[in-house]
C-alpha positions as CSV (number, residue, x, y, z in Angstrom):
1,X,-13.5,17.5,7.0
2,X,-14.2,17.3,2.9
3,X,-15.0,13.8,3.0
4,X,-15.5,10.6,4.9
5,X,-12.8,8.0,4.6
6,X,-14.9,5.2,6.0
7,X,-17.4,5.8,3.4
8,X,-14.6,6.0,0.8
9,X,-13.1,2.9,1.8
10,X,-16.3,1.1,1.9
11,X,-16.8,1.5,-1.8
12,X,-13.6,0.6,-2.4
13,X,-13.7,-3.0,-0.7
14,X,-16.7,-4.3,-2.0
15,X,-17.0,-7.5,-3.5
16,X,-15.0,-10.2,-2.6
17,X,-12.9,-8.8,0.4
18,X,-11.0,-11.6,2.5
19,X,-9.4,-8.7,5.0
20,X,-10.2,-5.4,6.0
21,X,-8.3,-3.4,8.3
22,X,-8.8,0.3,9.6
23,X,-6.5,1.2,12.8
24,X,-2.9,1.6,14.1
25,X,-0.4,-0.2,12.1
26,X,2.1,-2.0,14.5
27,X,4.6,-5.2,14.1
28,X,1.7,-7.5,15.9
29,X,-1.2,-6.2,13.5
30,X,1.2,-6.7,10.4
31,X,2.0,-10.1,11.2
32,X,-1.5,-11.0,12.2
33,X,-2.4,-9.7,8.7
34,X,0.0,-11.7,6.9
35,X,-0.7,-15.2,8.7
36,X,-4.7,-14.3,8.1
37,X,-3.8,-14.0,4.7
38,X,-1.3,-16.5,3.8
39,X,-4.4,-18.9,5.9
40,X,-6.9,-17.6,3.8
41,X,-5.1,-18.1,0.2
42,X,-4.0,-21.7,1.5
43,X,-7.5,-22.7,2.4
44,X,-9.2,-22.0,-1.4
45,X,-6.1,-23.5,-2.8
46,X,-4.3,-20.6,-4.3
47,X,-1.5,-21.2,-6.7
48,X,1.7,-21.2,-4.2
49,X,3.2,-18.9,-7.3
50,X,0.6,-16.5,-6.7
51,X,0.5,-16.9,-2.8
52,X,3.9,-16.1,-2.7
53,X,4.0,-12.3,-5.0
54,X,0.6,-11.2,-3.3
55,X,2.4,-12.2,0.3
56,X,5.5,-10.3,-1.2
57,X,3.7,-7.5,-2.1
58,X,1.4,-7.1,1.1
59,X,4.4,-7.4,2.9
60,X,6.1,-3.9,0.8
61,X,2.8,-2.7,1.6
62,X,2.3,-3.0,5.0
63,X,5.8,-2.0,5.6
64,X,5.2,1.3,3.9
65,X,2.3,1.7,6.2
66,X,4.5,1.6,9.0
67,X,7.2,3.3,8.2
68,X,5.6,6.5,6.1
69,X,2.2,7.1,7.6
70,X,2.1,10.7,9.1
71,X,0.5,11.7,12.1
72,X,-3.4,11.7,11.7
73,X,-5.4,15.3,11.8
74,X,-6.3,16.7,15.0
75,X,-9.8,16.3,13.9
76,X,-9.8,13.0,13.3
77,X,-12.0,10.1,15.1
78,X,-9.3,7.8,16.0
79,X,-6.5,10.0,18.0
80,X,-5.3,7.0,19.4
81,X,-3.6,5.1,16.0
82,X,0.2,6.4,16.1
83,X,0.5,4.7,12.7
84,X,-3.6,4.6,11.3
85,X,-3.9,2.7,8.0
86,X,-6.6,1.2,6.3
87,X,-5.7,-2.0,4.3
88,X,-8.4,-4.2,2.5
89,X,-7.3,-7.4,0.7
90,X,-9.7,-8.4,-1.9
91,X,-10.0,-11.8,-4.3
92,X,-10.7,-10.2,-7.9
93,X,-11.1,-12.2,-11.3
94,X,-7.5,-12.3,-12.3
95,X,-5.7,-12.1,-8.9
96,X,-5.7,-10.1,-5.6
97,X,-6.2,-6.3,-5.0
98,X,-4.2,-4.8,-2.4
99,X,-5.6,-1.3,-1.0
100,X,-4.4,0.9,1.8
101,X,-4.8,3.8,2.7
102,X,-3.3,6.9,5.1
103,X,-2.6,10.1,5.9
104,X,0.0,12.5,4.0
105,X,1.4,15.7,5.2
106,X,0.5,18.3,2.4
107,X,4.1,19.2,2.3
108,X,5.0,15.6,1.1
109,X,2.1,15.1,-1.8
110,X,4.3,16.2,-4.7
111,X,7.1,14.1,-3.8
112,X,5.1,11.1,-3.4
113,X,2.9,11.9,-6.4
114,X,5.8,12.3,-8.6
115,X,7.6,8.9,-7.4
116,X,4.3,7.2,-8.4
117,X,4.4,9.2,-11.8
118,X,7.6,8.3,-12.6
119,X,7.4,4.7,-11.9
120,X,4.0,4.2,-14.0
121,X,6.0,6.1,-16.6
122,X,8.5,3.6,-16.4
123,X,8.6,0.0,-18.9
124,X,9.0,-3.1,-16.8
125,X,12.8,-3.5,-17.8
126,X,12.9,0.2,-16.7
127,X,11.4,0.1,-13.3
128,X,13.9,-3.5,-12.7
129,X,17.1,-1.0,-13.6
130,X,15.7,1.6,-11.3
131,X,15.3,-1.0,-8.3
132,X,18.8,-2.4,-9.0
133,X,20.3,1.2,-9.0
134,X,18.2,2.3,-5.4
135,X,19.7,-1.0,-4.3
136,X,23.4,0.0,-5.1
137,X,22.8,3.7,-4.5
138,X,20.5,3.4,-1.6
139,X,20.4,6.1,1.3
140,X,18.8,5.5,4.4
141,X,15.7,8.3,5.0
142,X,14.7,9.9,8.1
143,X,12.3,7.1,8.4
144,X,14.4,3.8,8.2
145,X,13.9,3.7,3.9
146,X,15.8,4.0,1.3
147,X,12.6,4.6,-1.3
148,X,12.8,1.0,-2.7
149,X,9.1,0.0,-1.9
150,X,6.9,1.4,-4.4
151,X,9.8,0.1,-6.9
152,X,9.6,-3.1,-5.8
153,X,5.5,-3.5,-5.9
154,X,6.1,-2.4,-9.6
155,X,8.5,-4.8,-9.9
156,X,7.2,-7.5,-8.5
157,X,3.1,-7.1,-9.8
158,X,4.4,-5.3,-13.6
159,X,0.8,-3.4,-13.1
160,X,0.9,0.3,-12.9
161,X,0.5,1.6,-9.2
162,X,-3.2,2.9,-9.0
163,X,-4.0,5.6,-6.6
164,X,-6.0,8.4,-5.3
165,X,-5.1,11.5,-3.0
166,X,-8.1,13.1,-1.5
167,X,-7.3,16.2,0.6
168,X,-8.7,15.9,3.8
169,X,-7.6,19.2,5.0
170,X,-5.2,22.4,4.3
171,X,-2.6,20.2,6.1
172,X,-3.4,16.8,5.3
173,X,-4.8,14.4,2.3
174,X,-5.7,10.7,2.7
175,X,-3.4,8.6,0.1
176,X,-4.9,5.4,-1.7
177,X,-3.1,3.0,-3.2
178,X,-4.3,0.2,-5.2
179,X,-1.9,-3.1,-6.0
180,X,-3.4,-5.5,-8.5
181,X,-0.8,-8.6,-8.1
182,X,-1.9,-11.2,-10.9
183,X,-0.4,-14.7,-11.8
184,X,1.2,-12.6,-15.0
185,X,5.6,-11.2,-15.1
């Protein structure tokens, strides 16, 4: 193993985290996420505009969690997360951060890397023409999406899609992705 991903994930969520998450990523842990979340925002009074886009967003995220993790190494600690994601919510000057975190095949890095490329590339009128045309155009993958969720946390935030892929192995890299969802678009 090149690195630790606990110790990585660590730096990442300090400061003003409000969840953190490291384990198997089912239906019962996403909507237990959501509802600590949604409780969370309510309680310090967050604008409901707000609430609702970092709810919208965490929910794209969590859902691409589930359905495009990959199977964890055979050398990693936790052989017992069919779906193992990290996810940290944080509270940051100008809105929310949104990190998670999983495992990638190798053999699927440059596709992935190049969606995110392309949609960073993209203006916000751009990225809303490209959602509407996956909508329209849409084919259901081997893994129950049609590629719309990176799309639609562009769409929804307007921030670039920050990220990080750190190669764990020969056959697998861990995948970061950071969502800054602000009260701005």
């Amino acid at each position: 193993m090149s690195f630790n991903i606990e110790n990585y994930f660590s730096d990442l969520s300090a400061g003003n985290t409000i969840l953190y998450y490291k384990g198997n990523v089912d239906s019962d842990v996403i909507n237990h996420v959501l509802d600590t979340v949604e409780d969370k925002m309510v309680a310090v009074n967050e604008q409901s505009k707000l609430r609702k886009k970092v709810y919208n967003v965490l929910v794209e995220s969590l859902q691409n969690l589930y359905h495009h993790v990959d199977k964890v190494p055979n050398d990693f600690e936790d052989q017992t997360a069919e779906r193992f994601g990290l996810l940290v919510v944080k509270k940051v000057n100008n809105g929310y951060r949104i990190i998670t975190g999983n495992f990638v095949h190798a053999e699927n890095i440059e596709r992935l890397e190049e969606k995110i490329k392309r949609i960073n590339r993209s203006s916000h009128e751009e990225i809303k023409e490209l959602y509407k045309f996956i909508l329209n155009h849409q084919r259901i993958s081997a893994k129950g999406g049609g590629g719309l969720g990176l799309v639609d946390i562009a769409r929804k935030t307007g921030n670039k899609l920050e990220y990080s892929i750190i190669v764990y192995n020969k056959n697998y890299s861990f995948f970061y992705l950071d969502i800054l969802v602000s009260e701005e678009i």
